[in-house]
N, C-alpha and C positions, 0 to 999 in steps of 0.2 A: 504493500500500500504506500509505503513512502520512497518508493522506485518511481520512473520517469516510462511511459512507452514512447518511442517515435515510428511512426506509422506512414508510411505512402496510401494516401484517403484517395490517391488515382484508383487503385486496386477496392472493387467492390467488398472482395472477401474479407481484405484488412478493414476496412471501413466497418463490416460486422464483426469481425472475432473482433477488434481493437475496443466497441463499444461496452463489450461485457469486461474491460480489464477495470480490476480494482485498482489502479493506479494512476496517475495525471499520464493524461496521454497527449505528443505532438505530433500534431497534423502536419502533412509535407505532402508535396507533391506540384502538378504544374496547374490543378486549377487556382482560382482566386478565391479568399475567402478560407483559407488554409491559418495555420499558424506560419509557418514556412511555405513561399511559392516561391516555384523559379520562373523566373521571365526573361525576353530576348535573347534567347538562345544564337550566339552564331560559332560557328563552324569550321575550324579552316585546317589547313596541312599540319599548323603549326599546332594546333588544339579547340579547347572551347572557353568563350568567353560566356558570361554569363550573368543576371543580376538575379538577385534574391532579396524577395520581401519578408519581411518579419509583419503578420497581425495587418497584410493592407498596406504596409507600409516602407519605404525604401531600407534597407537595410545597410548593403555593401555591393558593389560588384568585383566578380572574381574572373580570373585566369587559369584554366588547369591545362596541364599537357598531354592530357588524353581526349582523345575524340569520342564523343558523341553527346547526344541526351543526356542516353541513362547515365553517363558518367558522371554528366550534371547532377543530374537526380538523386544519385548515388555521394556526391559531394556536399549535397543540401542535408540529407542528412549527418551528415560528419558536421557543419556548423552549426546544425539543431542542438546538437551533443556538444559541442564546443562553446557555443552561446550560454546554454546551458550551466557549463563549468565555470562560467567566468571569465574565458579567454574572451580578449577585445576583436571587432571584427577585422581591423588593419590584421592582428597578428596572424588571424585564421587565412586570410588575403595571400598574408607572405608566402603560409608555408605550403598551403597547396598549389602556388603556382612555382616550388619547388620540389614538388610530387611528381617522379617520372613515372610512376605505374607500376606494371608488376610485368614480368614476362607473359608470353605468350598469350596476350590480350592487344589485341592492335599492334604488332610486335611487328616493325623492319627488318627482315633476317637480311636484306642485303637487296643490290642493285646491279643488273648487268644489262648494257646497254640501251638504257631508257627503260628496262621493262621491273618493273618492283616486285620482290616477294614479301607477304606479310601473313604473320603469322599468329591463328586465333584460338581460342580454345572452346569457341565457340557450337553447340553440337544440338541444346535445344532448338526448337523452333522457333522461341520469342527470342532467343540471342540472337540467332543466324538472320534477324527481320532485323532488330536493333545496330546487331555490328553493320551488317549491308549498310543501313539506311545512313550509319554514321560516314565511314569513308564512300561512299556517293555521294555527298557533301565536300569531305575535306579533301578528296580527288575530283571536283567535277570537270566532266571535259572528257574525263580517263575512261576507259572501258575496264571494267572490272571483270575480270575472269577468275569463277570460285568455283575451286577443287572440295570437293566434302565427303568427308570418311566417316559412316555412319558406324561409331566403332563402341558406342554406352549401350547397355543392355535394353533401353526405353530406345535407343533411334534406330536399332536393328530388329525391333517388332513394329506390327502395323500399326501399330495405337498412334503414331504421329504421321502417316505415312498421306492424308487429304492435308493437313496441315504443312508439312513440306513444301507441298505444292504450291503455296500459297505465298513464300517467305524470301525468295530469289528473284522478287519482281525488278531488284535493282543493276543484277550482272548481266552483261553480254553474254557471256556464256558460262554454262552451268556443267563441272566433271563430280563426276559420284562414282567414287570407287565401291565397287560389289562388296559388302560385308560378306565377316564369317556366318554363317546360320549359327543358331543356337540350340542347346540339346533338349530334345523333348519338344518341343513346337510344330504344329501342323504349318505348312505350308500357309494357307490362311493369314497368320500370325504372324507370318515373317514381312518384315521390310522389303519390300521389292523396289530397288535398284533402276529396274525394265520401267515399271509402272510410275516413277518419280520422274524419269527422261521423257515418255512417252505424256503425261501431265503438262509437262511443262513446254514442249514442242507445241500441243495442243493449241498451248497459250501463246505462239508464235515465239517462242526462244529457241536458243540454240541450247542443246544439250545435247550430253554424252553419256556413254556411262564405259568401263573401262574392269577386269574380273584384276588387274597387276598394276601396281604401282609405277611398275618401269613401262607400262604401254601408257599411262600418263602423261610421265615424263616425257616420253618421244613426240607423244600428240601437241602438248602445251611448246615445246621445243622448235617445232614445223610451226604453228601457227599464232604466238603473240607476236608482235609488235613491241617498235618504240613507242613509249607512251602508257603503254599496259601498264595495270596493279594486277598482279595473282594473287587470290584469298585464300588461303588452304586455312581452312578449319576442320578441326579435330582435336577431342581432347588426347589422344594418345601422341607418339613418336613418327608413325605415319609413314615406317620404312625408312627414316630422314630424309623424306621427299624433300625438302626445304632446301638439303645444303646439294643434294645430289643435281636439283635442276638448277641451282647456282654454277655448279660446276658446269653442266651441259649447255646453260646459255652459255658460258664462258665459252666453252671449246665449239660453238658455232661460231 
């Protein structure tokens, strides 16, 4: 009871489980009318800027070095909890626009000849909508080309498998390496691969799907460009596709 909750009131479900907490609860989120709103969101290579209302009311605005929204979003709560504690708003200012992030979240592995690899660990379906939507933004102009390894035990069954489809609306084109199956599952229940590429062709994109890592690499090889971002999301290792098509752009 004399604990704090901080809550994103965007999310309906928190808006109800939040209302039964015996505790003072902070509202956050991007509508108005919050405890915490964020507003003017913008966007760029270099990161997000962003301001934050306190109660209706101007607060501060900030700088962070990561891209997107939710990162935003994600940062409003860290000064709800920081406000909180008694840190000034200048110093919250300072030091998250001294916050480089964490690996493999929007992650640069490298550059060869105009074409970028980056690297996400993105694998749900609300991330893989959020990260896209963020770097088509802080890349606009660029043709986004995402590789996706459906390799979490939720993204190689059907359960997200209409939802997929839905989530890629932002890349030129879309490579989805074949999962493992898993043991005991009917066919049914399995993620299909086929059915994700054929979706989304539907939808007039270009997609692929590929059973080897290294026939990835040869395809993505033959056909970016100067200019290209590659998205490879996956929360796993992913064969070290990363450094292997670093080196293959290289040696073209």
């Amino acid at each position: 009871p004399s604990g704090c909750l901080v809550a994103c009131h965007d999310d309906p479900v928190v808006r109800e489980l939040s209302a039964e907490a015996s505790c003072k609860v902070m509202s956050y989120g991007m509508a108005p009318q919050l405890d915490w709103s964020l507003a003017d969101v913008e966007i760029t290579g270099e990161g997000t800027r962003f301001r934050v209302l306190k109660n209706d009311s101007y607060y501060h605005d900030f700088f962070i070095r990561m891209i997107g929204r939710h990162n935003a979003l994600n940062s409003t709560a860290v000064i709800a909890v920081l406000d909180r504690l008694g840190v000034a708003a200048g110093a919250i200012a300072e030091q998250l626009a001294l916050f480089a992030g964490v690996r493999r979240r929007q992650e640069v592995r490298g550059e060869v000849g105009g074409v970028k690899v980056v690297d996400d660990f993105a694998h749900h379906p609300t991330a893989v909508r959020e990260t896209l939507d963020s770097l088509s933004q802080a890349y606009e102009g660029q043709r986004l080309v995402v590789v996706f390894e459906p390799r979490t035990n939720s993204s190689r069954r059907s359960i997200f498998q209409e939802d997929y489809a839905r989530v890629f609306s932002r890349a030129a084109e879309v490579v989805v390496k074949e999962p493992m199956p898993l043991d005991g599952l009917s066919a049914d229940d399995h993620f299909s691969a086929t059915k994700l590429v054929e979706d989304l062709r539907r939808q007039g994109m270009e997609a692929r799907y590929y059973p080897e890592t290294g026939d990835i690499i040869s395809h993505l090889v033959s056909s970016v460009r100067p200019g290209d971002v590659i998205v490879v999301l996956s929360n796993g290792g992913f064969d070290n596709i990363h450094e292997r098509l670093l080196i293959a752009l290289e040696e073209k």
